[in-house]
N, C-alpha and C positions, 0 to 999 in steps of 0.2 A: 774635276771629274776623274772620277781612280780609271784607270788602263784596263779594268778585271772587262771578263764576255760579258755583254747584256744578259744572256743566260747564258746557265752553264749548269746544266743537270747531270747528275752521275751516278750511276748504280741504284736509280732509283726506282722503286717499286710503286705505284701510285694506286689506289681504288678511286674508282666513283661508285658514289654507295656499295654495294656488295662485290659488283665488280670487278675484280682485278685487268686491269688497261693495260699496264705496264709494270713489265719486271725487269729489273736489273737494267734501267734503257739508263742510255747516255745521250746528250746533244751538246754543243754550246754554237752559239752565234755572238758573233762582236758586236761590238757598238756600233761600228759604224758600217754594218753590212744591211745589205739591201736582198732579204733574203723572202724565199716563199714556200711554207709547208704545203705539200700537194699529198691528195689522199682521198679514197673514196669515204663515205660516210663509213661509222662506223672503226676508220681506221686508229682511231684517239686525238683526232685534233682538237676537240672543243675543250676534253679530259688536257690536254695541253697547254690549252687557252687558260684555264680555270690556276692550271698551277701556276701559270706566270703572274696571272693577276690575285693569285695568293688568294681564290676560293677553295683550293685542296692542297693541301698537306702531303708527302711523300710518306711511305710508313721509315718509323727509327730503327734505323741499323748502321753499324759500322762501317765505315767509307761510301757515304752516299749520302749526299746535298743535291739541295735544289737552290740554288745563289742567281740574286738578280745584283746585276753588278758591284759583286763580290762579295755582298750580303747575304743573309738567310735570312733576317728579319727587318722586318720594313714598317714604317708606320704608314698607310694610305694614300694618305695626306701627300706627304715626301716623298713618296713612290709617284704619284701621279706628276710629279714637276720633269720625270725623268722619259714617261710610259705615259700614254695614251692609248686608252683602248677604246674601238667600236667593237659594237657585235649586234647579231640579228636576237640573241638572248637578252641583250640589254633592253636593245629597242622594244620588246615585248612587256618588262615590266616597268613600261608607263602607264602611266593613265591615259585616254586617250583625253580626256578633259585639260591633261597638261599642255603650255602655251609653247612656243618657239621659243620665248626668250629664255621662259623658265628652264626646256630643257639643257640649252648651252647653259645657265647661270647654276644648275645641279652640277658642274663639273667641278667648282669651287669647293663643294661641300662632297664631294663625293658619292652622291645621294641621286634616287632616285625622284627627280623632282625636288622643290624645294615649296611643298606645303604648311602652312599654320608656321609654326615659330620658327621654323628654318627662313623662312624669307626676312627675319629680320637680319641675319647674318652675313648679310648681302652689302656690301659696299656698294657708293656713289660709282667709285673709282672702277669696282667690278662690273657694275651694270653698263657702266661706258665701252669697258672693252670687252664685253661681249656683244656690244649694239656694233661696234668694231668688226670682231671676225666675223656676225653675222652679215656684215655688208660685203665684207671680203667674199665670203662662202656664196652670195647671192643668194640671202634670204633673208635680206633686212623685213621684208616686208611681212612675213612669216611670225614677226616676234607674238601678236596678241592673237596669231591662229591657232586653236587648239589642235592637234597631234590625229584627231577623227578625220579634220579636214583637210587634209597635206595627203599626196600623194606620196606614197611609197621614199621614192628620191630625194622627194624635202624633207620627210623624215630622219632618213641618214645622213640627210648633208645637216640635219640639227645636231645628230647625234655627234659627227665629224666637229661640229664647232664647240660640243661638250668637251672632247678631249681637249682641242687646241686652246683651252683657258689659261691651262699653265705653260703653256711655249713649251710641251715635252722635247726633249731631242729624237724620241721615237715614237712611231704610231704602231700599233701591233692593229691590224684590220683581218677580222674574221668574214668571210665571203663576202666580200663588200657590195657585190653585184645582185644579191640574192632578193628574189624579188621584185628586181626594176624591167622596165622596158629596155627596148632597143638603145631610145633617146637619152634616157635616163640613164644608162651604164653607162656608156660613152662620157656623158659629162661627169660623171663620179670618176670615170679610170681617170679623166683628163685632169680632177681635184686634183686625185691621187699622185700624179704625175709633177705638179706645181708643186707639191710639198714634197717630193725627193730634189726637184730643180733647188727650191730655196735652204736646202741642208738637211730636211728630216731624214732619219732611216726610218724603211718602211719593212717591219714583218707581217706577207702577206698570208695568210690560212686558209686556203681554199680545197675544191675540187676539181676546180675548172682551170683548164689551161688559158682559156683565153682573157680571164679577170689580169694575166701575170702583164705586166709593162714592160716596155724591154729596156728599163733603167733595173729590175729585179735580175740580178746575176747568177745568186745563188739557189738551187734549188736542193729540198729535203723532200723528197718518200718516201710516206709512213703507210702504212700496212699492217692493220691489226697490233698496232702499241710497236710496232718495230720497222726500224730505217730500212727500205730495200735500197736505196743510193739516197748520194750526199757528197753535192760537188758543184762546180761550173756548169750552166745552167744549159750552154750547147752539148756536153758529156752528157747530161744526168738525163735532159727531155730525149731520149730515144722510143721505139716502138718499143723497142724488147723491156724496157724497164719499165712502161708505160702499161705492156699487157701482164708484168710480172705485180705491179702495183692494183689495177683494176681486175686482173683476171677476165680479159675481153680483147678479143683481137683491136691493135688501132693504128690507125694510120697520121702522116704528123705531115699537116704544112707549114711552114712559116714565112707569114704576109707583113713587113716593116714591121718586123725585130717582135712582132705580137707569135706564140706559139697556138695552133689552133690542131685539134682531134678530130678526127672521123671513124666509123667505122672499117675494118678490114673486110676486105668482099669473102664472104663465107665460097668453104669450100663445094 
C-alpha cells in the first residue's frame, strides 16, 4: 500500500451539473486518519462525496488533481478493495423488491443489485462470505427479506455489509444516522465504532455533531465549497466556528467524548 493521502484534492474547481461547488479548494486526509466532514446542507459534502467515489470529475487545469491514494484514475472494481462507501443516495436507488442478501452480494459487482445475468457472476465462495458479514452485522436473517420490509436501520446496516465485501481499509459514511430512530442510531454509531476498534479508517460526512464517535479526531468545516477550519477535533468543535459554519448561534456540550449542539439563548 503506497504512503500517498487517501485524498488529496488541490486547486480544484468541481461543478455539479451547472453548479459551480467548488473553486480552487484544497483537502487531503491520510490513510490512516479517522476523520469527519461537518457542514450544513448545502455546504458541498455530498458534491464531495461524489468526487471521491469518482461520480464527478474536477474541471482541467493546471496544478490541480483530485488523487485517491496517489492516483487520479481508478478502475471501480480496485477502488472499492481500498474505499467503501455508504450513502442515503445509494440506498435510494434500490429497488425495493431487492433482497438483504442481494444487496450486500451487489458490492462484488459494484452495482446496484445484482438482477438477471449479473447474479450469475456471483461466486460459491462470494455468497459464503457475504452470509458471513451478514451474520456479523446482525442481519443474517434479513438475506430473503426484500428492502420494502426492513426497517430503515436494516437497511443500512445492508448497505454497511455492501461495502465490507472487499475488507476496504476505509469506510467513507455519508450521514449514517439519517433516518433512523433513537434505537437504531445508537446501534449503527456502535457498528461504526467496532470497525474503527478492528483497524478501519472511518471518513465520517455529516451535519450533525452528534453522529461524530469520539474515536473520530479529526474534524473538517465546510461552508458553501470552502473549509472554515480543519484540525484536532477539541480545537476545531468550538461555538465560534460552529456559528461561523451554520450561521446560528450554538451552544456545545460534551457527554463521553460524544460532541452534542444546542441552541444559544436569543438575545
Amino acid at each position: 500500500m503506497t504512503d500517498a493521502p487517501l485524498i488529496d484534492i488541490h486547486n480544484a474547481t468541481i461543478y455539479r451539473g451547472d453548479t459551480r461547488v467548488f473553486e480552487n479548494f484544497s483537502v487531503s486526509i491520510g490513510q490512516h486518519e479517522q476523520a469527519a466532514i461537518l457542514g450544513p446542507n448545502g455546504s458541498g459534502k455530498t458534491t464531495l462525496l461524489k468526487v471521491i467515489n469518482r461520480e464527478i470529475y474536477p474541471v482541467r487545469q493546471d496544478d490541480s488533481w483530485v488523487r485517491i491514494l496517489g492516483r487520479e484514475t481508478w478502475n471501480v472494481w480496485e477502488l472499492r478493495s481500498h474505499i467503501g462507501i455508504v450513502s442515503h443516495d445509494l440506498q435510494m436507488h434500490y429497488r425495493n423488491s431487492t433482497t438483504g442478501l442481494n444487496v450486500v452480494l451487489s458490492g462484488y459487482l459494484s452495482s446496484v443489485g445484482i438482477h438477471g445475468l449479473l447474479s450469475r457472476q456471483i461466486t460459491s465462495e462470494q455468497r459464503e462470505q457475504a452470509a458471513s458479514i451478514m451474520r456479523e452485522l446482525g442481519i443474517e436473517s434479513l438475506a430473503a427479506t426484500p428492502l420494502r420490509k426492513m426497517s430503515t436501520g436494516q437497511q443500512r446496516r445492508c448497505l454497511l455489509g455492501r461495502a465490507l465485501v472487499h475488507n476496504p481499509d476505509t469506510l467513507i459514511l455519508d450521514e449514517p444516522t439519517a433516518g433512523l430512530d433513537l434505537s437504531a442510531s445508537f446501534d449503527y454509531l456502535a457498528r461504526i465504532r467496532r470497525q474503527i476498534a478492528s483497524g478501519k479508517s472511518i471518513v465520517l460526512v455529516t451535519h450533525l455533531l452528534n453522529e461524530i464517535p469520539p474515536d473520530i479526531q479529526r474534524i473538517i468545516l465546510l461552508r458553501e465549497g470552502r473549509i472554515v477550519a480543519d484540525g484536532p477535533k477539541e480545537e476545531i468543535l468550538t461555538e465560534e466556528n460552529l456559528e461561523k459554519t451554520y450561521d446560528a448561534g450554538v451552544r456545545i456540550a460534551k457527554v463521553d467524548g460524544y460532541y452534542l449542539a444546542y441552541p444559544a439563548k436569543s438575545a
